[in-house]
C-alpha positions as CSV (number, residue, x, y, z in Angstrom):
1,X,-47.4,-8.1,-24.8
2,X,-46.5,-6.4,-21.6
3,X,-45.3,-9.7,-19.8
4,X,-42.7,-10.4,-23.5
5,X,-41.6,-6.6,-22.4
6,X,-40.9,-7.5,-18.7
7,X,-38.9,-10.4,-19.5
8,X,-36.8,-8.5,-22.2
9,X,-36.3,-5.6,-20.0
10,X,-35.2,-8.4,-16.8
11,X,-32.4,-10.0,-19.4
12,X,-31.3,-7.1,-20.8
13,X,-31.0,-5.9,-16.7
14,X,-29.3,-8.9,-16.0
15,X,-27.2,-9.0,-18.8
16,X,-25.8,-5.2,-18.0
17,X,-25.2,-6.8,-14.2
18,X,-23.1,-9.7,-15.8
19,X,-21.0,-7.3,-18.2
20,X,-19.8,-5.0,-15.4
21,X,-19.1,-7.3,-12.9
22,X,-17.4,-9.6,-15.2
23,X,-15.2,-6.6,-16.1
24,X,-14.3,-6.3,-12.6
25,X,-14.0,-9.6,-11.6
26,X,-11.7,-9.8,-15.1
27,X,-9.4,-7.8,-13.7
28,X,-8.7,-9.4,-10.4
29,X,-5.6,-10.7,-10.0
30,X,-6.1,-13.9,-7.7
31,X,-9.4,-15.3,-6.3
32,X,-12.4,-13.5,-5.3
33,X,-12.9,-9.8,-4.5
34,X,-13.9,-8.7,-1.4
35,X,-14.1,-6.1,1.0
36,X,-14.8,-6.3,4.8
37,X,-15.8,-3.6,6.7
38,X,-14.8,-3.6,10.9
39,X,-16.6,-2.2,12.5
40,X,-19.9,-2.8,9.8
41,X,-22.0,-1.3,12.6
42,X,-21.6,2.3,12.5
43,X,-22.8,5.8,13.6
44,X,-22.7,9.0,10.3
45,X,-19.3,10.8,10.8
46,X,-17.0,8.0,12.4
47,X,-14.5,6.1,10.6
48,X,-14.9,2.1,10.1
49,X,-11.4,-0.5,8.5
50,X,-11.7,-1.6,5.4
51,X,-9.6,-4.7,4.3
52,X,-9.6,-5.9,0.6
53,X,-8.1,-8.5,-1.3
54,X,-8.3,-10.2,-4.8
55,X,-7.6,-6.8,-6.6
56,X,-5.4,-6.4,-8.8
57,X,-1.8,-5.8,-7.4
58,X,-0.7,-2.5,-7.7
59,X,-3.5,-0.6,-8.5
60,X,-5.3,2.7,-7.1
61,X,-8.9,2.0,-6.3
62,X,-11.8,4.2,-5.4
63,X,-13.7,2.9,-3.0
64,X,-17.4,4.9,-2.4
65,X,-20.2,5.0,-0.2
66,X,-23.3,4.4,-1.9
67,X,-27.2,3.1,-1.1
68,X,-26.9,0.6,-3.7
69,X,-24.6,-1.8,-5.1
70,X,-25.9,-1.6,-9.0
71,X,-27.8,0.8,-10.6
72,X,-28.7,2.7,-14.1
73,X,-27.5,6.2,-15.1
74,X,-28.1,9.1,-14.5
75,X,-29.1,7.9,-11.3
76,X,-26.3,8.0,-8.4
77,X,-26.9,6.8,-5.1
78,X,-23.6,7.5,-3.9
79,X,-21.8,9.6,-1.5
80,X,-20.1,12.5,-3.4
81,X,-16.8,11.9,-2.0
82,X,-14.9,8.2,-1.6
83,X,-10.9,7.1,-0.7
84,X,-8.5,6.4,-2.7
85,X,-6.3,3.6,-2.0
86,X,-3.7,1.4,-3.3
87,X,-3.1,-2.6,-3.4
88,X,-0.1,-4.1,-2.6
89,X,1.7,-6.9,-4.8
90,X,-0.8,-9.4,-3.3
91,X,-3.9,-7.2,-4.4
92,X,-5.1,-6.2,-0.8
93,X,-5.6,-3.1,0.9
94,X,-6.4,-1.6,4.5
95,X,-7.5,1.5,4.6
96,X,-9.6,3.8,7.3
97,X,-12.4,4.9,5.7
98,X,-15.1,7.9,7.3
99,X,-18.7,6.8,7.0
100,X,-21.1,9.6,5.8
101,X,-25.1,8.8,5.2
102,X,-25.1,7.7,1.5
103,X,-28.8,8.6,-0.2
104,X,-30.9,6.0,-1.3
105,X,-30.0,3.3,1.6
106,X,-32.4,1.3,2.5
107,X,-34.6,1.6,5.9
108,X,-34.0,-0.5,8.3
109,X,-36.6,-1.6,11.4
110,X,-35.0,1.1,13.6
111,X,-36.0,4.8,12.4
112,X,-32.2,5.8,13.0
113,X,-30.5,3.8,10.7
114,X,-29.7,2.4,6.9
115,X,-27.9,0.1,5.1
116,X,-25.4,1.6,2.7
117,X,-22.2,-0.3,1.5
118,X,-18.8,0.6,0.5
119,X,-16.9,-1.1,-2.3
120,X,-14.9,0.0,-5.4
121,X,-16.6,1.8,-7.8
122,X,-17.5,0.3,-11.3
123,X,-18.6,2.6,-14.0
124,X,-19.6,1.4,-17.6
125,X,-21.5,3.4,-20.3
126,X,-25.3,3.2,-18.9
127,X,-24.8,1.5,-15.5
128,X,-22.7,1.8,-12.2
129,X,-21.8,-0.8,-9.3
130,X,-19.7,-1.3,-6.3
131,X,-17.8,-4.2,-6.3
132,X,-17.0,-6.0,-3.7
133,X,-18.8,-4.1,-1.1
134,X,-19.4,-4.5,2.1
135,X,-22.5,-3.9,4.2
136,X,-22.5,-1.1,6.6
137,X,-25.3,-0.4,8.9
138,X,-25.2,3.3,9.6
139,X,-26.6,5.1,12.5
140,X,-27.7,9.1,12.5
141,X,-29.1,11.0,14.9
């Protein structure tokens, strides 16, 4: 009985995963969506590039700094302020974009540092993701 529970509880996970990103990848306008970060190795309070592309043209995005790149309301593992930024005709952006500590990252093998990751933020009724994001490594004193 509880292994029948596990595996319902993985599909319906996985099926929430499918529905938001296939809403966002739905709406981009050309290819793939993806954000780099330069540099992705940063320390908290400095600024890092951010180049996207395969948005949809024309549109306002908020990108965020969170710990994760999916997760399940009410839980937010984000940063409590992002950027705003708009995509050109091509859907792409480049935008500076200032690095805080976001919660939840995860450890990495130095005690100074976690991974967080910045993307666009995707919000559906029970669930939340970044799309797109890249991988920052963030350093703190």
């Amino acid at each position: 009985m509880l292994d029948s529970r596990r595996i319902l509880l993985a599909a319906a996970l996985t099926a929430m995963s499918l529905a938001v990103m296939g809403g966002a990848v739905a709406q981009a306008s050309s290819g793939t969506l993806k954000i780099t970060a330069h540099p992705h190795k940063v320390m908290v309070g400095t600024t890092t590039g951010l180049k996207g592309k395969g948005f949809p043209a024309n549109t306002t995005l908020e990108l965020r700094e969170c710990g994760a790149t999916f997760w399940m309301a009410p839980a937010d593992p984000c940063l409590g302020e992002g950027v705003s930024v708009t995509t050109n005709g091509k859907g792409k952006f480049q935008t500076s974009f200032p690095v805080g500590l976001c919660p939840e990252g995860e450890a990495t093998n130095k005690p100074t540092q976690r991974i967080c990751y910045v993307g666009e933020l995707v919000a559906g009724e029970d669930t939340a993701s970044l799309a797109a994001a890249a991988r920052l490594v963030v350093t703190y004193p």
